[in-house]
C-alpha positions as CSV (number, residue, x, y, z in Angstrom):
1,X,139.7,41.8,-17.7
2,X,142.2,38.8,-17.2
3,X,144.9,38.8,-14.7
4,X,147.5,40.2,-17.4
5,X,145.9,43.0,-18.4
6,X,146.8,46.0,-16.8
7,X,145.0,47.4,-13.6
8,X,142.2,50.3,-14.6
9,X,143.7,53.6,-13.3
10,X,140.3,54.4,-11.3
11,X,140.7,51.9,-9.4
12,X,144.2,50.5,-8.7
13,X,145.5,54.1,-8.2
14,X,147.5,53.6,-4.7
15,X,146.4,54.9,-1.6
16,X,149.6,54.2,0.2
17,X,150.3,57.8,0.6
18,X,147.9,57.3,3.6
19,X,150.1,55.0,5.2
20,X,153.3,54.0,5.9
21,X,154.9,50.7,4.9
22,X,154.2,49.3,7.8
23,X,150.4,50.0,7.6
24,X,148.0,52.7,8.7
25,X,150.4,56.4,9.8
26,X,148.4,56.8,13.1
27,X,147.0,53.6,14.8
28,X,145.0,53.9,17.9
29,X,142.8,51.2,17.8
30,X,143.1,47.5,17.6
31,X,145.6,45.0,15.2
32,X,143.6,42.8,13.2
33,X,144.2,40.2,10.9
34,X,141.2,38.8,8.4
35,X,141.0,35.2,7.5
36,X,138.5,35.0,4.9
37,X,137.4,33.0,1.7
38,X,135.8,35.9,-0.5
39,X,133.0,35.8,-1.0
40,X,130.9,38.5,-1.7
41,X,130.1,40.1,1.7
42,X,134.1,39.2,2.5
43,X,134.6,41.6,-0.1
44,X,132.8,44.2,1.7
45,X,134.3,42.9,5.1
46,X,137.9,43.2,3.8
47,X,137.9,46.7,2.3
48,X,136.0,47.9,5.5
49,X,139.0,47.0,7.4
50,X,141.2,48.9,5.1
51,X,138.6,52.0,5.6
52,X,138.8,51.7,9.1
53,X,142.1,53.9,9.9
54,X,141.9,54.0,13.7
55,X,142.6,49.7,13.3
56,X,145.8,48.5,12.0
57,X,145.1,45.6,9.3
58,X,148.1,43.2,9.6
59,X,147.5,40.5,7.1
60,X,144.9,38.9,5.3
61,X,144.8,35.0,5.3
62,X,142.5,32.9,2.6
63,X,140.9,29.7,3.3
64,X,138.6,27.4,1.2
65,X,135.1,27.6,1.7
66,X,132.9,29.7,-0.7
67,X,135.4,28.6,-3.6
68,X,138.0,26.8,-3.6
69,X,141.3,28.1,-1.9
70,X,143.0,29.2,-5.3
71,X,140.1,31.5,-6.4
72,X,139.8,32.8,-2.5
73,X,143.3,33.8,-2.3
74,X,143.5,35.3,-5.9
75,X,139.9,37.5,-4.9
76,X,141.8,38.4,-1.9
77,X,145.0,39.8,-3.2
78,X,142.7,41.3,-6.6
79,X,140.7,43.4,-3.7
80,X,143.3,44.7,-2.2
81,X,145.0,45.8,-5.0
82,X,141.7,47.4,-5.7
83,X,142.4,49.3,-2.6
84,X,145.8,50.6,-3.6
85,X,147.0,48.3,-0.5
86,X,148.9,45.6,-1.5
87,X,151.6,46.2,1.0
88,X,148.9,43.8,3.5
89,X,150.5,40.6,3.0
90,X,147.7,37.5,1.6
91,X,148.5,33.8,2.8
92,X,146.9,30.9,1.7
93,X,145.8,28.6,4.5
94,X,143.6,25.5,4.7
95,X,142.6,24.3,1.1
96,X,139.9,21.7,2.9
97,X,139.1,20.8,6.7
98,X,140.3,19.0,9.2
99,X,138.5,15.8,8.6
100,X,137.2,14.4,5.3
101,X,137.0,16.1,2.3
102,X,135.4,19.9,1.4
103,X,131.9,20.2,1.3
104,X,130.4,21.5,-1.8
105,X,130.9,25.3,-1.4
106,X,128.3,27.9,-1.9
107,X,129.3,29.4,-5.1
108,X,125.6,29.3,-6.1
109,X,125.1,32.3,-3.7
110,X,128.4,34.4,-4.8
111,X,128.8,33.2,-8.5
112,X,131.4,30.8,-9.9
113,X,133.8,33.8,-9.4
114,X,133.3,34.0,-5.5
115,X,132.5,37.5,-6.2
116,X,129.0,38.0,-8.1
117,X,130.7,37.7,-11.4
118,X,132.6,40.4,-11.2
119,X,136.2,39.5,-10.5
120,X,137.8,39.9,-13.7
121,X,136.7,43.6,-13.2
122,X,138.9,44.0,-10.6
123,X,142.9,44.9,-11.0
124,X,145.8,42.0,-11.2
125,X,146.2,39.9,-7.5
126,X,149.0,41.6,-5.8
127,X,151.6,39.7,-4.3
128,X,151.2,36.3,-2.2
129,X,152.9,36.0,1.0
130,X,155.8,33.0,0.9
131,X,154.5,31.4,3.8
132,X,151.2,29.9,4.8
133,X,148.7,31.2,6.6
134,X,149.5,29.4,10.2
135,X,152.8,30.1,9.7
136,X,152.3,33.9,9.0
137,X,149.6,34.2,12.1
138,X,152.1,33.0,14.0
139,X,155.0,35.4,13.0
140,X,152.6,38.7,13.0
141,X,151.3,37.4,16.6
142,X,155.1,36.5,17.8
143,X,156.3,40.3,16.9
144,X,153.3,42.2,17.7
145,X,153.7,44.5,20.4
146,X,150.3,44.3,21.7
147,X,148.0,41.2,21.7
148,X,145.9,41.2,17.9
149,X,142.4,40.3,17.1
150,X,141.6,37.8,14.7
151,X,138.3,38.0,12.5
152,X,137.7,34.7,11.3
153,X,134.7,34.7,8.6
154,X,134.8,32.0,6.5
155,X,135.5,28.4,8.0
156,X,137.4,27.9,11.1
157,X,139.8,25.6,9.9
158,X,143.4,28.4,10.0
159,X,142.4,29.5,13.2
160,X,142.2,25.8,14.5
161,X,145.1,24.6,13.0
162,X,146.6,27.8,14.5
163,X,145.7,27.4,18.6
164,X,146.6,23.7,17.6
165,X,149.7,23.8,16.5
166,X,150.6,26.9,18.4
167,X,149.2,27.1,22.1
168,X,152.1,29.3,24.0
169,X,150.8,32.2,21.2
170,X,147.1,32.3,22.8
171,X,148.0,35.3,25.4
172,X,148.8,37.2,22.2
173,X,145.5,36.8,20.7
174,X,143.2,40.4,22.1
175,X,140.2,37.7,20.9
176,X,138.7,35.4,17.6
177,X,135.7,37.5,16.0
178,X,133.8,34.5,14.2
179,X,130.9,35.1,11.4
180,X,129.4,32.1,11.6
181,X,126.9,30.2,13.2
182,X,122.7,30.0,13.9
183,X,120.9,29.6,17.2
184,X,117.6,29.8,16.4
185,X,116.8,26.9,14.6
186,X,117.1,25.6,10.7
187,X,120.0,24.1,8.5
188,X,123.3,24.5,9.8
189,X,125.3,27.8,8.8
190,X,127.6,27.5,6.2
191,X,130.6,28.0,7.8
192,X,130.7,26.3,10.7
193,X,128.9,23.2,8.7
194,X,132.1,23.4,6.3
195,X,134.9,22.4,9.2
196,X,132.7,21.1,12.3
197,X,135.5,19.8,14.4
198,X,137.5,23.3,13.7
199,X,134.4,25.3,15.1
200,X,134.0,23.0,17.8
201,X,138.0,23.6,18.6
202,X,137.6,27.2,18.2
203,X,134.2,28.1,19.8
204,X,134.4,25.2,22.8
205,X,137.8,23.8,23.3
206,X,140.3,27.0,23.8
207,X,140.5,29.1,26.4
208,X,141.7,32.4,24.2
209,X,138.2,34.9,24.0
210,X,135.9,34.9,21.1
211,X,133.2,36.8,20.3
212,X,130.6,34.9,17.8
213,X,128.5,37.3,15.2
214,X,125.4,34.2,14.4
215,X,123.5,34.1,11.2
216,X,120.4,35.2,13.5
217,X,121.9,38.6,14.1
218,X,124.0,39.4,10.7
219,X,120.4,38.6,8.5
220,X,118.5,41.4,10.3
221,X,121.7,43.7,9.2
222,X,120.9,43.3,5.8
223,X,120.9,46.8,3.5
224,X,118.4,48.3,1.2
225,X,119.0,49.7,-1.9
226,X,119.2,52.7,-1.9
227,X,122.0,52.3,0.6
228,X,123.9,50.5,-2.5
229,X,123.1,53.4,-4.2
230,X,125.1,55.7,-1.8
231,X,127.9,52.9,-1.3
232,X,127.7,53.2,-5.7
233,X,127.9,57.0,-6.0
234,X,131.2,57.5,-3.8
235,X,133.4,56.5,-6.6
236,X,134.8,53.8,-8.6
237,X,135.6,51.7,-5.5
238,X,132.2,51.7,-3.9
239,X,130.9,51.4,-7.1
240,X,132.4,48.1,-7.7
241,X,131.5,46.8,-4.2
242,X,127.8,47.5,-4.9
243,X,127.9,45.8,-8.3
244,X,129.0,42.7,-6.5
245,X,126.5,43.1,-3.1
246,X,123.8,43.0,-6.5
247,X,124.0,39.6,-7.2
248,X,123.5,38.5,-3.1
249,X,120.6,41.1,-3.2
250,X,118.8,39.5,-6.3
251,X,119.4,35.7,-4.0
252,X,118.3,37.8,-0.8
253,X,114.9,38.7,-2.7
254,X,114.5,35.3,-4.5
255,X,115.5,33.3,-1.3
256,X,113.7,35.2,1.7
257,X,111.2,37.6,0.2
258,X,113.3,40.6,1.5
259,X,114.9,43.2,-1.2
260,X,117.9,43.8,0.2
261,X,121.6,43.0,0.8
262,X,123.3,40.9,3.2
263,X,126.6,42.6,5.0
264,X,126.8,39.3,7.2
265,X,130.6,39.7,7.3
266,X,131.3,43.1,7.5
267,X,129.2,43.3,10.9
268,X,132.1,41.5,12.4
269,X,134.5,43.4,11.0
270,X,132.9,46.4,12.2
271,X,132.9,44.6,15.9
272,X,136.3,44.2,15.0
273,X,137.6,47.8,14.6
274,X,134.8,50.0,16.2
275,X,134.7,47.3,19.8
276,X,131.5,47.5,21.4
277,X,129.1,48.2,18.3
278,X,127.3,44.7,19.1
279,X,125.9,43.7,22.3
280,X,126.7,40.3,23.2
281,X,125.6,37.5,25.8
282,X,127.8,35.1,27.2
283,X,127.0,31.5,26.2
284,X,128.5,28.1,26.3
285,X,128.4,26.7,23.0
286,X,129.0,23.1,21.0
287,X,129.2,22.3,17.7
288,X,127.7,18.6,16.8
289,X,129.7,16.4,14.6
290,X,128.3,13.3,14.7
291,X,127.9,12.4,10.8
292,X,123.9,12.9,10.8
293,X,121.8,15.6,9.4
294,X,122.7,17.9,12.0
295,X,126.1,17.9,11.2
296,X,127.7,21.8,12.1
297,X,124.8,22.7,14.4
298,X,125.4,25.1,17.3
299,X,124.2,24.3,20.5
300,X,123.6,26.2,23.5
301,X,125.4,23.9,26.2
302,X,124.5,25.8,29.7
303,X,124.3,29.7,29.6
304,X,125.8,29.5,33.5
305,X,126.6,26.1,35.1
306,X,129.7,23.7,34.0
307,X,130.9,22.8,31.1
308,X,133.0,25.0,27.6
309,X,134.5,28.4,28.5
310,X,131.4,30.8,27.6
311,X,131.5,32.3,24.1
312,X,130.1,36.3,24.3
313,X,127.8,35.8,21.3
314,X,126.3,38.9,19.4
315,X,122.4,39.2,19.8
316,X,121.5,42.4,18.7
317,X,122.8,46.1,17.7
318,X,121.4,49.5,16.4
319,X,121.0,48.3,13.1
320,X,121.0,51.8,11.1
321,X,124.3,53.2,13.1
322,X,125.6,50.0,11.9
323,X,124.7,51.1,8.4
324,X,125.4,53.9,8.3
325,X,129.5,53.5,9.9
326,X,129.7,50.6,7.3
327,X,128.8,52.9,4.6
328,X,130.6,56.0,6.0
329,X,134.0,54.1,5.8
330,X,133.5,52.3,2.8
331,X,133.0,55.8,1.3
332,X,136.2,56.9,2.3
333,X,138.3,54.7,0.0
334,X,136.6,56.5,-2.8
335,X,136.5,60.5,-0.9
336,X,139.6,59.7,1.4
């Protein structure tokens, strides 16, 4: 379906009966904002925020990264609308990184589409905020009544340019949730790799709290099939989320041997709106950017003694309660 066509029924039918204009009726959890270049497992991040009713999604802002910025922020608005929500403002942010030029992006692993091929499945993009995505942070953090967490997964480069160009706004921020990242060895993780010096900012520079989700811990997180299957059977909205996790399960199996799906953002969006669900140890990390091979490594600085403000980096969780609350709320957009 191209962008003119009109929105299937089954899936575009609004939700906003749930919520008021403002977002969700009742909120007693945290405010959140996504920044997020989607991406398959974005996709699944995103509309696990909007399942989550106990959070408060406040905006979603696109960067480059798996594809480029246009397709990112179009897959962005076309989910939402999927999700009968496009009343959560989209802003485009950072079309390439801070230094030098975009890396080649990793539409090999999420299709050409960002989202397994299936994008043109999906409703019409909803609107696009006016502003950009700094700018739009910085408004929803100057009017928030409480302080908001931000749930970085693609590269850091909004959330850099952010703290950068707006340092008296840091007490508002609750914390930066960041998917990204690998400890234990082997080529550097895509996004950090893709804007080194904004990691660096981000995860060593700033005093404001983040909580790093690594590569290490979201591959062990990955789901079988048949838990696709369940996600597929709640309705037309799971159903198109599964179709999509597909594609990164065939890559999974091909890549690593292992028949299943990765989540790896949803797991920080689930840190996100259910705190606590990932235990985390306190580490001081640096990003290298020297141009070498080893460009967008994580290092462990010092785990106690001087140096960068520690990062509280997730190490492990239980893995099938995290399955099973992803799937539980995914289901909802589908069963309400």
């Amino acid at each position: 379906m191209s962008s003119t066509e009109s929105a299937p029924a089954h899936l575009s039918a609004s939700r906003r009966s749930q919520h008021t204009e403002s977002g969700v009726s009742a909120h007693l959890g945290p405010l959140f904002v996504i920044d997020t270049d989607p991406g398959i497992d974005d996709a699944l991040a995103i509309l696990l925020g909007l399942g989550s009713p106990e959070a408060r999604l406040l905006a979603v802002t696109t960067v480059f990264g798996n594809v480029g910025l246009e397709i990112t922020t179009t897959n962005a608005r076309r989910l939402l609308a999927m999700a009968g929500r496009t009343d959560v403002p989209v802003a485009a942010g950072a079309a390439r990184p801070l230094l030098g030029a975009p890396a080649a992006g990793s539409a090999g692993r999420h299709h050409a589409d960002g989202l397994g091929g299936r994008a043109d499945e999906l409703p019409p993009p909803g609107p696009l905020h006016p502003a950009d995505a700094v700018a739009l942070l910085a408004e929803l953090l100057r009017s928030a009544a409480e302080p908001v967490t931000l749930v970085s997964i693609g590269p850091l480069t909004n959330p850099a340019s952010l703290l950068a160009a707006h340092p008296e706004l840091t007490p508002k921020i609750a914390r930066i949730l960041v998917m990204g990242g690998r400890l234990g060895g082997g080529a550097a993780e895509f996004n950090v790799s893709s804007d080194p010096e904004a990691a660096h900012r981000v995860l060593a520079e700033q005093s404001v709290p983040v909580t790093l989700v690594p590569l290490d811990l979201t591959v062990r997180c990955a789901v079988p099939s048949r838990w696709l299957a369940e996600l597929a059977a709640a309705g037309p909205r799971g159903a198109a989320l599964s179709a999509m996790a597909e594609y990164n399960r065939a890559r999974f199996r091909a890549e690593a041997g292992v028949d299943a799906a990765p989540l790896h953002d949803a797991v920080a969006v689930l840190e996100a709106v259910r705190p606590g669900t990932l235990r985390t140890e306190p580490m001081r990390l640096a990003v290298l950017r020297a141009p070498h091979d080893q460009r967008g490594r994580l290092t462990v600085t010092d785990r106690a003694g001087a140096g960068p403000r520690p990062v509280d980096v997730a190490v492990d969780a239980d893995i099938p309660l995290l399955h099973a609350e992803i799937l539980r709320r995914l289901r909802t957009l589908d069963t309400g």
